[in-house]
mmCIF file of the N, C-alpha and C atoms, coordinates in Angstrom:
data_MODEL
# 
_entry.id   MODEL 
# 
loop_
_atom_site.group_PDB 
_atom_site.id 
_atom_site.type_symbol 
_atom_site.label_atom_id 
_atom_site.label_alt_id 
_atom_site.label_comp_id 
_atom_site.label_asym_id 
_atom_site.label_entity_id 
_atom_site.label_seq_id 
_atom_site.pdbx_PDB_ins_code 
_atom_site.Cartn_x 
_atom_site.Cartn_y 
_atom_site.Cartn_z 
_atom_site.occupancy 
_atom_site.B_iso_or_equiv 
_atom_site.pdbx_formal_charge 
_atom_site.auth_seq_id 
_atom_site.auth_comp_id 
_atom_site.auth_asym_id 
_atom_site.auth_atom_id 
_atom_site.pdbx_PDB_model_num 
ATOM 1   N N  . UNK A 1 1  ? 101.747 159.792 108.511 1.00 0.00 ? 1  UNK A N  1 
ATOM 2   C CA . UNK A 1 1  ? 102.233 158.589 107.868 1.00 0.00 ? 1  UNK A CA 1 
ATOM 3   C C  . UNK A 1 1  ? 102.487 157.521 108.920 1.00 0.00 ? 1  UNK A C  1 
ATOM 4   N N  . UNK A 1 2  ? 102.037 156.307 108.792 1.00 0.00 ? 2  UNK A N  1 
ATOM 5   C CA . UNK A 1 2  ? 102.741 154.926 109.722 1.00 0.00 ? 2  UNK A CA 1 
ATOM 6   C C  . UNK A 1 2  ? 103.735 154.853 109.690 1.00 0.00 ? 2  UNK A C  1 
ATOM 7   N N  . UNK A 1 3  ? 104.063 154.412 110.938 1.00 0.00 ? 3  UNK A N  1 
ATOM 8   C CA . UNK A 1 3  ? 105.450 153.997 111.569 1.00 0.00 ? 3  UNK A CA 1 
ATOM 9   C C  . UNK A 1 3  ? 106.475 152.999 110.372 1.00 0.00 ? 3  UNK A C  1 
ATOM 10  N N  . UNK A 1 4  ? 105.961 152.244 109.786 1.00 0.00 ? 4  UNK A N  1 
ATOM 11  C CA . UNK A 1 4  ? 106.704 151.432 109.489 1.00 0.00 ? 4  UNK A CA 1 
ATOM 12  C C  . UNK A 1 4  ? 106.853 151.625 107.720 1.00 0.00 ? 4  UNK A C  1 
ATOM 13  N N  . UNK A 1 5  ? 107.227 152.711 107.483 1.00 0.00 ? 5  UNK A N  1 
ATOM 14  C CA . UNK A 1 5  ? 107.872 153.348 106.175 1.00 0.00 ? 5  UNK A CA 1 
ATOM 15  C C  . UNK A 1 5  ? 109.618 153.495 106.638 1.00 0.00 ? 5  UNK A C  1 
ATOM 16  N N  . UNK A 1 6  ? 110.168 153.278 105.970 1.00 0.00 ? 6  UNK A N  1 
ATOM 17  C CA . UNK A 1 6  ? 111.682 154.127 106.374 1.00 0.00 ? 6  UNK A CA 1 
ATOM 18  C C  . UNK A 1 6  ? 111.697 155.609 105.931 1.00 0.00 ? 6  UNK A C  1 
ATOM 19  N N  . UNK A 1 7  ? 113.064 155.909 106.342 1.00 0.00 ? 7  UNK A N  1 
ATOM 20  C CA . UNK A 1 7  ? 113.083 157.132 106.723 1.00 0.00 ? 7  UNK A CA 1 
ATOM 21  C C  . UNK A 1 7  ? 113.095 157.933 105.245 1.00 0.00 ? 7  UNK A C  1 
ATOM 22  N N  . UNK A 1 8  ? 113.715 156.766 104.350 1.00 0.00 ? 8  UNK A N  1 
ATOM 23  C CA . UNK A 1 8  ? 113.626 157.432 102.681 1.00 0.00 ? 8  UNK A CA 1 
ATOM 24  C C  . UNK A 1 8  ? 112.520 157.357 101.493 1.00 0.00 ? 8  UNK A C  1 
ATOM 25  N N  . UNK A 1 9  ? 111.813 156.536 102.600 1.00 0.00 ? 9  UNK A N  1 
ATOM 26  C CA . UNK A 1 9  ? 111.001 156.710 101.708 1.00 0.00 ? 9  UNK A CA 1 
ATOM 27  C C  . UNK A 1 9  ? 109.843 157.596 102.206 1.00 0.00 ? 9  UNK A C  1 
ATOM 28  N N  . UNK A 1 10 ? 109.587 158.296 103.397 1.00 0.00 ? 10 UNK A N  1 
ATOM 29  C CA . UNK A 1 10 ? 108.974 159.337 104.306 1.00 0.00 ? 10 UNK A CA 1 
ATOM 30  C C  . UNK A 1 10 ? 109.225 159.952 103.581 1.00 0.00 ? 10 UNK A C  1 
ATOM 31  N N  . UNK A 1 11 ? 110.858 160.927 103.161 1.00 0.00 ? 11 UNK A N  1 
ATOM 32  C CA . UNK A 1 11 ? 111.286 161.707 102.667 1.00 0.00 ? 11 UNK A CA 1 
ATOM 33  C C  . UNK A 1 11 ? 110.479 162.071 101.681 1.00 0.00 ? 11 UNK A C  1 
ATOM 34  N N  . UNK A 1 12 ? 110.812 160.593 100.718 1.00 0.00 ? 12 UNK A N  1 
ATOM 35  C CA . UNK A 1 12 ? 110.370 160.804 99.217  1.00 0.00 ? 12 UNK A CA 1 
ATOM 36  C C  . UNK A 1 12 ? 108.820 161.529 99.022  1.00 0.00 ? 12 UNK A C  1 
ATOM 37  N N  . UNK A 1 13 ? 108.173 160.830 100.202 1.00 0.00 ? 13 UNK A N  1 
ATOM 38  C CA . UNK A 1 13 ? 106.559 161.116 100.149 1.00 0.00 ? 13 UNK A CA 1 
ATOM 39  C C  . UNK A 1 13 ? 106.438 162.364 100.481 1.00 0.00 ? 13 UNK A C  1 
ATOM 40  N N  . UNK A 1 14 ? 107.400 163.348 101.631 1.00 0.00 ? 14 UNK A N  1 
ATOM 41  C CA . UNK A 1 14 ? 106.805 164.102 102.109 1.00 0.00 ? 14 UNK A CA 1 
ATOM 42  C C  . UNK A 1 14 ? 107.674 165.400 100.928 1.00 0.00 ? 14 UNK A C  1 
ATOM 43  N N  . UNK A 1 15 ? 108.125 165.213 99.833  1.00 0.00 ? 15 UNK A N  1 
ATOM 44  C CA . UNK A 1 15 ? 108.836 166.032 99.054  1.00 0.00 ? 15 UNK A CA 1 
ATOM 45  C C  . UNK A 1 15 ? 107.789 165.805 98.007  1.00 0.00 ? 15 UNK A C  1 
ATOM 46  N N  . UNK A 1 16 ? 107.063 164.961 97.528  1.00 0.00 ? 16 UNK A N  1 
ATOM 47  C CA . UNK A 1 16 ? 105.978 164.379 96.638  1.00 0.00 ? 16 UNK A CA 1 
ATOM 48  C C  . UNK A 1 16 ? 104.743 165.510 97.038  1.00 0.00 ? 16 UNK A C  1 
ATOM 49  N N  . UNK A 1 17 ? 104.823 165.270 98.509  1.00 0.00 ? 17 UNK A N  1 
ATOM 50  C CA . UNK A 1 17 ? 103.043 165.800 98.972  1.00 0.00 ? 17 UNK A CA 1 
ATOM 51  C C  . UNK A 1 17 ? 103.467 167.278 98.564  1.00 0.00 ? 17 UNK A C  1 
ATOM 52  N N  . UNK A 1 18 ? 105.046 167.982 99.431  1.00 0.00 ? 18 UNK A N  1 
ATOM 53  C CA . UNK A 1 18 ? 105.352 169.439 98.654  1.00 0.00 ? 18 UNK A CA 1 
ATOM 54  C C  . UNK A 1 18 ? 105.179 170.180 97.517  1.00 0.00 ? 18 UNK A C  1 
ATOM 55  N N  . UNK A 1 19 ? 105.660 169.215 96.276  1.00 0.00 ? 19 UNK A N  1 
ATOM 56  C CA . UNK A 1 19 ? 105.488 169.714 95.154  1.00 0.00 ? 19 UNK A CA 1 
ATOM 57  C C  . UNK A 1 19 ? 104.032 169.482 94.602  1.00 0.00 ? 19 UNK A C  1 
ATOM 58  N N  . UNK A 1 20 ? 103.008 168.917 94.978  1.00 0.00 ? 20 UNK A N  1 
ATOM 59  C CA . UNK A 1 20 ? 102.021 168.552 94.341  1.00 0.00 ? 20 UNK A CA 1 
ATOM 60  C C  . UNK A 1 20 ? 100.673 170.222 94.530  1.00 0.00 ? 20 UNK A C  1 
ATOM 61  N N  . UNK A 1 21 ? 101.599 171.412 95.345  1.00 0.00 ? 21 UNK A N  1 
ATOM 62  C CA . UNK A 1 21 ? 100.557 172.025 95.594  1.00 0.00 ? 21 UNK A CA 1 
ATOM 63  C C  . UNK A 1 21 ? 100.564 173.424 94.057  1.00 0.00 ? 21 UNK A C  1 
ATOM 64  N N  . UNK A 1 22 ? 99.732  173.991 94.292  1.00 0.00 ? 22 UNK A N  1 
ATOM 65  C CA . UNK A 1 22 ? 99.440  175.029 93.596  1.00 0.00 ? 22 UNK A CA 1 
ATOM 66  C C  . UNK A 1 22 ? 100.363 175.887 93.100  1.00 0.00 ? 22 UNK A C  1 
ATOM 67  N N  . UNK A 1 23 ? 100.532 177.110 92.428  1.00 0.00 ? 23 UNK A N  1 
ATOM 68  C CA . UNK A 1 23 ? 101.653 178.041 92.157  1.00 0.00 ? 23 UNK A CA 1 
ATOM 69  C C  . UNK A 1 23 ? 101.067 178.896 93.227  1.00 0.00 ? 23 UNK A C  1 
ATOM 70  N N  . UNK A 1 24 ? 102.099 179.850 93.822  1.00 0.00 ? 24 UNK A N  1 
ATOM 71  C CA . UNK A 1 24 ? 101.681 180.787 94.995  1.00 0.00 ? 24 UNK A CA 1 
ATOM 72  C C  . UNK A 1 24 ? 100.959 181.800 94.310  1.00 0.00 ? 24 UNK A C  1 
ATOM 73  N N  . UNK A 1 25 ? 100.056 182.313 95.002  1.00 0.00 ? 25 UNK A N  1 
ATOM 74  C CA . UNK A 1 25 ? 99.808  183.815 94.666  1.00 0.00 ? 25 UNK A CA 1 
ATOM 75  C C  . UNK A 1 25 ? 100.408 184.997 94.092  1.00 0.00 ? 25 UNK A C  1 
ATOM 76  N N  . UNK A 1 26 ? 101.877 185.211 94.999  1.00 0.00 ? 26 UNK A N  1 
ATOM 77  C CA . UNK A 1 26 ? 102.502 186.229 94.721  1.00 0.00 ? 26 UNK A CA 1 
ATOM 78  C C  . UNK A 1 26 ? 103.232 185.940 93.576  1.00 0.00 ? 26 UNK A C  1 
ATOM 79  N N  . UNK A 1 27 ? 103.454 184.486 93.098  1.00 0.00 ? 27 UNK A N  1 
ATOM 80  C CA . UNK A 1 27 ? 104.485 184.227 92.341  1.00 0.00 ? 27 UNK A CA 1 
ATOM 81  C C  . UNK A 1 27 ? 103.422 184.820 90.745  1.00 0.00 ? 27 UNK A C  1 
ATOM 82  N N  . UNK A 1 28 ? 101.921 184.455 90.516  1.00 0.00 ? 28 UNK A N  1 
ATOM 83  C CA . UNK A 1 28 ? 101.278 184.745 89.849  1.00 0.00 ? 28 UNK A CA 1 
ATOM 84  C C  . UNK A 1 28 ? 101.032 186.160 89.686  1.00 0.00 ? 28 UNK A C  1 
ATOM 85  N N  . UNK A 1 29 ? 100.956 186.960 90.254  1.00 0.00 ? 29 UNK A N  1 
ATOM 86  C CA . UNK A 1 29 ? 101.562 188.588 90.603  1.00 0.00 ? 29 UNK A CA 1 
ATOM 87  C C  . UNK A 1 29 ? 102.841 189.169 89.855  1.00 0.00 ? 29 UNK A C  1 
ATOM 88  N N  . UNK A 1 30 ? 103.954 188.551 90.113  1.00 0.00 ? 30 UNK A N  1 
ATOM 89  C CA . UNK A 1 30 ? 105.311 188.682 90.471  1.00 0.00 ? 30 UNK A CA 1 
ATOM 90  C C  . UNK A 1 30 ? 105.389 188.622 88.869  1.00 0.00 ? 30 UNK A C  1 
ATOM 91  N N  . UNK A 1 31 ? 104.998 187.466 87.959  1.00 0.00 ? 31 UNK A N  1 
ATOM 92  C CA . UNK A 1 31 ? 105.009 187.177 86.550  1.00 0.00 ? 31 UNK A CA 1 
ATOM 93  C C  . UNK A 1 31 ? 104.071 187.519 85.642  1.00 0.00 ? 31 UNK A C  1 
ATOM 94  N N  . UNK A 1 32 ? 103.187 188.934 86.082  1.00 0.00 ? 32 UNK A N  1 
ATOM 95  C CA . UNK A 1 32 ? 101.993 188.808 85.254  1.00 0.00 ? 32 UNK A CA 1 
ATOM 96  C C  . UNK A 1 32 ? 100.871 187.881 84.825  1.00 0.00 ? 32 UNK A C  1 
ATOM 97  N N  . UNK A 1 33 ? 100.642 186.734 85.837  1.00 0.00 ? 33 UNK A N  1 
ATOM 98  C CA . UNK A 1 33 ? 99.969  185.886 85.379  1.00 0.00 ? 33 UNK A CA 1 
ATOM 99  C C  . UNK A 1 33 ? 100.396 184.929 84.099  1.00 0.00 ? 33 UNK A C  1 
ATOM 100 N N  . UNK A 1 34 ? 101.801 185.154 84.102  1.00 0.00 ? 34 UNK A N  1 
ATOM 101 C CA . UNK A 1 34 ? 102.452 184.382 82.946  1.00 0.00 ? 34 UNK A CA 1 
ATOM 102 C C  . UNK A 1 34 ? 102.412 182.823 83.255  1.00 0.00 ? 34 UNK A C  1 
ATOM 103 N N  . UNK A 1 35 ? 102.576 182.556 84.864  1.00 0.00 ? 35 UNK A N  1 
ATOM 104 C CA . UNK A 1 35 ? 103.183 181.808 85.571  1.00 0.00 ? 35 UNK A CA 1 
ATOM 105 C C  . UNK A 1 35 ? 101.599 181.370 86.342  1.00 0.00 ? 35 UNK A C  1 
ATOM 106 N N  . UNK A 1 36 ? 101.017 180.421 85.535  1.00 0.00 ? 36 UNK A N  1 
ATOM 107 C CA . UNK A 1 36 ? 99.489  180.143 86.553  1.00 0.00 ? 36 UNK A CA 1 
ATOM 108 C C  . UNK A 1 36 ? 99.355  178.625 86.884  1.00 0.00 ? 36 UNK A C  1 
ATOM 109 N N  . UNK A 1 37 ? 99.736  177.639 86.130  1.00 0.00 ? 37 UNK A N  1 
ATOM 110 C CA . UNK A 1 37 ? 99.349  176.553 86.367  1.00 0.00 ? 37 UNK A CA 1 
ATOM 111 C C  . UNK A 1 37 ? 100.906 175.655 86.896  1.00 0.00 ? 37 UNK A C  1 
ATOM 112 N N  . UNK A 1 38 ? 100.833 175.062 87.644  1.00 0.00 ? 38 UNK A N  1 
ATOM 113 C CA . UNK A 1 38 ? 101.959 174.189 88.173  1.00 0.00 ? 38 UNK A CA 1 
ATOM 114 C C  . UNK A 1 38 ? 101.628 172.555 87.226  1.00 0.00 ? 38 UNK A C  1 
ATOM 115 N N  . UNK A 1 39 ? 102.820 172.470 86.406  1.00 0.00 ? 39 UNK A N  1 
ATOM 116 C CA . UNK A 1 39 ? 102.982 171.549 84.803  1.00 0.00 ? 39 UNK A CA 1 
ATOM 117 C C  . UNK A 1 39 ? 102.744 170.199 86.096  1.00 0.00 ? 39 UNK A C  1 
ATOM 118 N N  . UNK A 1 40 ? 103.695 170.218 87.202  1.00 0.00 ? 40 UNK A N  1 
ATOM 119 C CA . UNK A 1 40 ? 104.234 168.736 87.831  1.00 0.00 ? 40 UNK A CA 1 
ATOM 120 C C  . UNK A 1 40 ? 103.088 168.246 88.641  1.00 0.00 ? 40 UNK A C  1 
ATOM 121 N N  . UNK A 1 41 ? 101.846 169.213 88.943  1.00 0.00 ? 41 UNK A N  1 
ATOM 122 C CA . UNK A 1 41 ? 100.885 168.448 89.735  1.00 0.00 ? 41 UNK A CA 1 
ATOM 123 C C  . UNK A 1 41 ? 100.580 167.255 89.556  1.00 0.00 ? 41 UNK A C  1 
ATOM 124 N N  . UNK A 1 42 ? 100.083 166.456 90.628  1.00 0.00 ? 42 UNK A N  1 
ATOM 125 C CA . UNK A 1 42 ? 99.707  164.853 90.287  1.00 0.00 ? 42 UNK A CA 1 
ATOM 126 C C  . UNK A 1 42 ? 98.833  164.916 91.135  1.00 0.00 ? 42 UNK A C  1 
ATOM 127 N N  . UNK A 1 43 ? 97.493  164.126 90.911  1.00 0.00 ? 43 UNK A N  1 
ATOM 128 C CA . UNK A 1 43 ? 96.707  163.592 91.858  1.00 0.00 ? 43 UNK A CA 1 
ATOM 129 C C  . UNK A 1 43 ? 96.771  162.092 92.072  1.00 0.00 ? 43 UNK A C  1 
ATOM 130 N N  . UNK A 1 44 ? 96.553  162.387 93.775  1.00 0.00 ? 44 UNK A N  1 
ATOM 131 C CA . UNK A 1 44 ? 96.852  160.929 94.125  1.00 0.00 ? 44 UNK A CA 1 
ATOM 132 C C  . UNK A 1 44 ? 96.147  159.996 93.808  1.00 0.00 ? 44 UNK A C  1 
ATOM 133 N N  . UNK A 1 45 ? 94.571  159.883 93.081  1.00 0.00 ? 45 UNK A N  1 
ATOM 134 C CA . UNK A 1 45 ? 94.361  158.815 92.376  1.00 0.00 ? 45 UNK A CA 1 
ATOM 135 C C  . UNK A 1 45 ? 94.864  158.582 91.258  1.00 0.00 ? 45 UNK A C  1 
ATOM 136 N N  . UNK A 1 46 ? 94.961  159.200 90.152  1.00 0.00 ? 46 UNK A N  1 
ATOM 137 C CA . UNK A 1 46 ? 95.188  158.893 89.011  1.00 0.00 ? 46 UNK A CA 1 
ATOM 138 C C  . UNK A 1 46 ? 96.326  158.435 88.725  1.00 0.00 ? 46 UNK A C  1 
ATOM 139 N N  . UNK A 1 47 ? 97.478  159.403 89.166  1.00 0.00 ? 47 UNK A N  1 
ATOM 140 C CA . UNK A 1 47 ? 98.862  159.728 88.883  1.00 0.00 ? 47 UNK A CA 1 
ATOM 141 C C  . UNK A 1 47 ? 99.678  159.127 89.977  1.00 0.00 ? 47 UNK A C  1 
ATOM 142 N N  . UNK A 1 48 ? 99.967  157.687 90.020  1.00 0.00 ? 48 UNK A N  1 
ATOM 143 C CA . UNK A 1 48 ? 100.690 157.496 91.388  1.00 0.00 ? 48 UNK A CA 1 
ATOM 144 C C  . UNK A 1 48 ? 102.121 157.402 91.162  1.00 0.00 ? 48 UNK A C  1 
ATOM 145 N N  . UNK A 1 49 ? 103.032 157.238 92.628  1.00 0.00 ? 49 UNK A N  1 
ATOM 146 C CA . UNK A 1 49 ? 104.515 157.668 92.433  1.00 0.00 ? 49 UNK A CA 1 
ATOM 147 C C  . UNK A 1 49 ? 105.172 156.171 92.573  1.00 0.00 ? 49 UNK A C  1 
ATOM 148 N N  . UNK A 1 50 ? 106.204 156.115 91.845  1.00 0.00 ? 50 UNK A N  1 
ATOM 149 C CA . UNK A 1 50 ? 107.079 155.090 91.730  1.00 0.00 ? 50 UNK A CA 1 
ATOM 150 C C  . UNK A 1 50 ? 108.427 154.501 92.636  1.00 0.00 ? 50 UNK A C  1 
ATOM 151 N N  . UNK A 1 51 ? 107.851 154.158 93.844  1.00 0.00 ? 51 UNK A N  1 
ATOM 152 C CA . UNK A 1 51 ? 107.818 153.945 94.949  1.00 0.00 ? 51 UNK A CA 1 
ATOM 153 C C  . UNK A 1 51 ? 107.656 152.364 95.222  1.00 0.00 ? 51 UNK A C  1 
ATOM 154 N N  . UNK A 1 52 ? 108.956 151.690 95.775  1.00 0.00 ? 52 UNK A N  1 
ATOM 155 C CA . UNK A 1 52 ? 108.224 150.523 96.389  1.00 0.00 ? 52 UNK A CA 1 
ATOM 156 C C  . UNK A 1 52 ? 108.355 150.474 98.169  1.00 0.00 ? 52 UNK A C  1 
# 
C-alpha cells in the first residue's frame, strides 16, 4: 500500500483484504462440508468498500 493512506484507513484495508479469503480447509472437514462457501466475500471490482 502507498505511503500516504493513514494509519486507519491501512487498517481498514488490510482487515478488508483478511476477510475477503476463502473458508479454510480444515474448517470444511471440521463441519462436514456444512461450512463451504464464505457469505462476506467481495471482489475488488465489483463490490467496492466504503471508504473515503
Amino acid at each position: 500500500m502507498g505511503k500516504q493512506k493513514s494509519a486507519s484507513t491501512k487498517r481498514k484495508l488490510g482487515k478488508a483484504a483478511k476477510s475477503t479469503r476463502r473458508v479454510p480447509l480444515f474448517v470444511m472437514a471440521k463441519t462436514a462440508r456444512k461450512v463451504t462457501r464464505n457469505l462476506k466475500r467481495r471482489h475488488w471490482r465489483s463490490r467496492k468498500l466504503k471508504l473515503k
